[in-house]
C-alpha positions as CSV (number, residue, x, y, z in Angstrom):
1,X,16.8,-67.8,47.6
2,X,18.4,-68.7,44.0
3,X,18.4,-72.3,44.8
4,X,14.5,-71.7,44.6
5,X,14.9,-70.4,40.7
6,X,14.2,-74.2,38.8
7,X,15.9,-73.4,35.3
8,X,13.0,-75.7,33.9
9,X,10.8,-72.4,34.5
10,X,13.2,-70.5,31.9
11,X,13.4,-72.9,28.7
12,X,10.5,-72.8,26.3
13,X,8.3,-75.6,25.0
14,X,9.2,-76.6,21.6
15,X,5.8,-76.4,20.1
16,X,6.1,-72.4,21.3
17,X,9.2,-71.6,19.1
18,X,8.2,-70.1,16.3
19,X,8.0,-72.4,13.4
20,X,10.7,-69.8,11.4
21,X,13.2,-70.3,13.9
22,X,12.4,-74.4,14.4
23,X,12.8,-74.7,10.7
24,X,16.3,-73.0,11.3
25,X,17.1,-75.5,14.0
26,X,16.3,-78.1,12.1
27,X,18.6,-76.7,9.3
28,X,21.5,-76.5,12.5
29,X,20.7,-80.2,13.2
30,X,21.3,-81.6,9.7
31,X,24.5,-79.4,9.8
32,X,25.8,-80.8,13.2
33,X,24.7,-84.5,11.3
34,X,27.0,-84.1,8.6
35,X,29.6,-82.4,10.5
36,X,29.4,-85.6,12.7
37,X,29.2,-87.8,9.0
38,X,32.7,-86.7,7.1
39,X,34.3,-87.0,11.2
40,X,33.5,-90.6,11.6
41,X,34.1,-91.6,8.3
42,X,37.9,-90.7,9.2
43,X,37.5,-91.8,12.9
44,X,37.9,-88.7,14.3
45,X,35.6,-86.4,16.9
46,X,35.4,-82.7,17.2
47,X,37.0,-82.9,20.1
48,X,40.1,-84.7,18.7
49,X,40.3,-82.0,16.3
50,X,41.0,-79.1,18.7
51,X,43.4,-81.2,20.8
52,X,45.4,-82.8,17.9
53,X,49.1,-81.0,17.8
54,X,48.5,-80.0,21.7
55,X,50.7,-82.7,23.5
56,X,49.4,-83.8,26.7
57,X,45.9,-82.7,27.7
58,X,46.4,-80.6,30.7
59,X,43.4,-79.4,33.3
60,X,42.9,-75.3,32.5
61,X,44.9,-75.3,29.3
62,X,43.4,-73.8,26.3
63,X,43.1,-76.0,23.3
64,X,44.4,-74.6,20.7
65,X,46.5,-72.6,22.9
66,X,46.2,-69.2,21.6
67,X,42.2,-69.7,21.3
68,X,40.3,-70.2,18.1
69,X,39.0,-66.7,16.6
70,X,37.3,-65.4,13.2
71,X,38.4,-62.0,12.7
72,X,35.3,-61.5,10.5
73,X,32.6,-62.1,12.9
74,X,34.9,-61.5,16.3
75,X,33.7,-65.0,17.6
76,X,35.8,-67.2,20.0
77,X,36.4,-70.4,21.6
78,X,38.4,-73.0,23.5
79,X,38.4,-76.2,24.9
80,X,39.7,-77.3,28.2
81,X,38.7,-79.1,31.3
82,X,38.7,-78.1,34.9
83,X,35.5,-78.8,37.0
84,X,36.4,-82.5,37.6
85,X,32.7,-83.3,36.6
86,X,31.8,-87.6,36.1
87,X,31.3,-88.5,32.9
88,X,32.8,-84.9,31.2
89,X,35.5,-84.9,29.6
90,X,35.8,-81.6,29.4
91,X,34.1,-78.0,27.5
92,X,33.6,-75.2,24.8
93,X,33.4,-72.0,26.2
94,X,32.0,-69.7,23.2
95,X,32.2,-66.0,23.4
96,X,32.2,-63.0,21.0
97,X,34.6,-59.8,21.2
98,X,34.1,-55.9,21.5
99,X,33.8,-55.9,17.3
100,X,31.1,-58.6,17.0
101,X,29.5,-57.0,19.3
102,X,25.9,-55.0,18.0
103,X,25.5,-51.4,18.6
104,X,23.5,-50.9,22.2
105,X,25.3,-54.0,24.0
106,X,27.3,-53.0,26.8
107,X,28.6,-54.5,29.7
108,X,26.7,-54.8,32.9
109,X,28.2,-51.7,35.4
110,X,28.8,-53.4,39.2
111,X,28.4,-51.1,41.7
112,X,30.7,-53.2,44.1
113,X,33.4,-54.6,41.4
114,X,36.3,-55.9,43.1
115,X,37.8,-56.8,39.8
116,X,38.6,-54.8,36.7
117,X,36.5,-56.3,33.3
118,X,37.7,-56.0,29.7
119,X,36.1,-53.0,28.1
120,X,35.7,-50.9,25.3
121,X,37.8,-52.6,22.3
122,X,38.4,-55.6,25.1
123,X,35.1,-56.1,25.8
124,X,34.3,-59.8,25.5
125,X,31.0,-61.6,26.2
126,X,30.5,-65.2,27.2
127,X,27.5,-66.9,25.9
128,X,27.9,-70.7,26.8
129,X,29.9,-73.5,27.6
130,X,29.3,-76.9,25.7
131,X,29.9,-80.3,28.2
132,X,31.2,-83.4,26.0
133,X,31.6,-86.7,26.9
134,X,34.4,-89.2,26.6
135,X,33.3,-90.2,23.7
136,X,33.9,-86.7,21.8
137,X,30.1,-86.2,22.2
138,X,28.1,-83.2,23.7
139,X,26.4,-83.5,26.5
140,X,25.2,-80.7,28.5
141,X,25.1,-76.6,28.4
142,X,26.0,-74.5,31.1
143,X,26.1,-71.3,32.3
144,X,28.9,-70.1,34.4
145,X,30.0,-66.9,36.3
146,X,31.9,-64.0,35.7
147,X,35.3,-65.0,37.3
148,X,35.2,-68.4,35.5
149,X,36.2,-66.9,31.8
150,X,37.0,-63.9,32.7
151,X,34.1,-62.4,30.5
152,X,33.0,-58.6,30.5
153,X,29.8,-59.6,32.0
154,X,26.8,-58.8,29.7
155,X,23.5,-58.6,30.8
156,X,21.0,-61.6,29.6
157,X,18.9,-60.0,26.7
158,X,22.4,-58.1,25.5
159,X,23.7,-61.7,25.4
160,X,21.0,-63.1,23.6
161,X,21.2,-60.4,21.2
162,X,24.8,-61.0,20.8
163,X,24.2,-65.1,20.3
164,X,23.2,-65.2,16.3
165,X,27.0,-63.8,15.7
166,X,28.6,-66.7,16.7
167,X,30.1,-67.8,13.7
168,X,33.2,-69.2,13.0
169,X,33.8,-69.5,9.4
170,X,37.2,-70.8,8.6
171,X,39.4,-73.8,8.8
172,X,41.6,-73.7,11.7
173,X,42.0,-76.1,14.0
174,X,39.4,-78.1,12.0
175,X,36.5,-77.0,9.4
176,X,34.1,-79.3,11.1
177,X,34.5,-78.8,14.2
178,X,33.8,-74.9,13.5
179,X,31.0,-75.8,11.5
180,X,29.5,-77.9,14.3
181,X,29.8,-75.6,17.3
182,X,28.0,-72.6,15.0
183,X,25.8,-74.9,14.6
184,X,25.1,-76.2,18.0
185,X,24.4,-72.6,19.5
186,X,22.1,-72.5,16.6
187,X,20.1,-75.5,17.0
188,X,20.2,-74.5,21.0
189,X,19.5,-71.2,20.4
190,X,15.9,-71.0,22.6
191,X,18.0,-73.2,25.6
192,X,20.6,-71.0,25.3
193,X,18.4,-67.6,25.8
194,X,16.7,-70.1,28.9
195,X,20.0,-70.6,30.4
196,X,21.0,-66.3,30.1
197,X,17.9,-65.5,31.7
198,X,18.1,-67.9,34.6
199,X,21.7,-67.3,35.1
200,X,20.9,-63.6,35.2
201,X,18.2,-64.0,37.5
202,X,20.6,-66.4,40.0
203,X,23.1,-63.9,40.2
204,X,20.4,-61.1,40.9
205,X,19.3,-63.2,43.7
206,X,22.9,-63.3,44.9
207,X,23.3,-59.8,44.9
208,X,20.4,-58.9,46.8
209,X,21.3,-61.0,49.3
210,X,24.7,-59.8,49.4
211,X,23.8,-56.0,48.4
212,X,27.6,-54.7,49.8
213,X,29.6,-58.0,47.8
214,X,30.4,-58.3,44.1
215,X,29.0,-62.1,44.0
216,X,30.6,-61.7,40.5
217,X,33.9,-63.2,41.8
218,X,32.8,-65.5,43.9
219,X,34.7,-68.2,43.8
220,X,32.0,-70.6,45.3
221,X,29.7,-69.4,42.2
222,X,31.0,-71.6,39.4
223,X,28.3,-73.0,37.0
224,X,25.3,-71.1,37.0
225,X,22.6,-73.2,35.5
226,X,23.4,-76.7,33.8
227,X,21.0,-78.3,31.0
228,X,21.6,-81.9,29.7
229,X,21.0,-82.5,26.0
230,X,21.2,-85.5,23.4
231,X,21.5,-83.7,19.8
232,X,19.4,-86.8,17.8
233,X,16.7,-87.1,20.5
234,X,16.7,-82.9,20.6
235,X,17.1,-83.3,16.6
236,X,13.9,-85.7,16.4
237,X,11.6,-83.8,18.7
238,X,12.5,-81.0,16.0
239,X,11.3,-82.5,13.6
240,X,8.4,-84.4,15.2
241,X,7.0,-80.9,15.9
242,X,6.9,-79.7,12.1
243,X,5.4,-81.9,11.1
């Protein structure tokens, strides 16, 4: 039954994004330009910046290897590779801690968990992974399941609330590439809130077909739903539609 649920049916139209909030992507885009502007004039990539200092890239490592974290806003990421996917080179996986987290988000309760989650002051949610090219480039969002990060496992509209605190706001590994990931769940923001929504519904599917399983940790559940994107068409479209 969830191969039936076409994430197509969970992303918005442009033109129905409020214009507030495209105006705010549009801001995100001309961020994510100039992030890309002061990278290239050194001939460097964001994803050079996370894995400069690291040795040898290695399949399921972290990069940097203790994680990248703001204390301030209790945002995360890292950068690794593992899926063996043509044409990826590898992924961001974005997520926000127990103190980021707003007052009424919890963690989705399994009836049939065969796995302890982080909770209370470990509570950690997982809001997307960014796919990027050889090149250094992104090129695709995805949604993943429980197992993959490790996550607390928060239910779509608690993620979605949880999404405008991803912020990382300091200079380690690399200013830009900070800046440019903020920015990217920014600009993505209405995708993003697709991708939750059809994820959640997938794994709903799941579990009422498997009512006595926790489909949670099932290892043949890996990415969820996967959307390709190109930031200057996505960036032009913007702009197209306010005018």
């Amino acid at each position: 039954m969830a191969e039936m649920l076409r994430l197509d049916d969970f992303l918005p139209e442009l033109a129905g994004v409020p214009r507030a909030r495209r105006m705010q992507m549009q801001a995100a885009a001309r961020e994510i330009a100039e992030c890309y502007r002061v990278l290239r004039k050194g001939g460097l990539n964001v994803v050079g910046e996370v894995l400069r200092g690291g040795g040898e890239f290695v399949e399921m490592d972290h990069y940097p290897a203790d994680d990248v974290f703001d204390g301030d806003s209790h945002a995360q990421y890292y950068y690794h590779a593992h899926r063996g996917v043509d044409a990826e080179h590898g992924h961001f996986h974005t997520f926000v801690r127990a103190g980021g987290i707003p007052d009424g988000c919890a963690p989705l309760t399994v009836a049939h968990a065969s796995e302890a989650r982080p909770a209370g002051d470990d509570a950690i949610c997982h809001l997307v992974a960014v796919s990027m090219d050889g090149w250094g480039y992104p090129s695709g969002l995805f949604t993943t399941n429980r197992w993959v990060t490790d996550e607390s496992w928060f239910a779509a509209e608690d993620a979605i609330a949880i999404l405008p605190h991803f912020e990382i706001d300091h200079a380690f590994p690399s200013w830009p590439t900070n800046r440019w990931l903020s920015a990217m769940l920014r600009l993505y923001g209405p995708q993003i809130e697709g991708l939750l929504r059809h994820r959640d519904a997938v794994m709903a599917e799941c579990q009422a077909d498997r009512p006595d399983e926790d489909v949670y940790e099932d290892r043949r559940i890996d990415v969820i739903g996967y959307l390709p994107i190109a930031v200057d068409t996505f960036a032009e479209a913007l702009t197209e539609s306010l005018r």
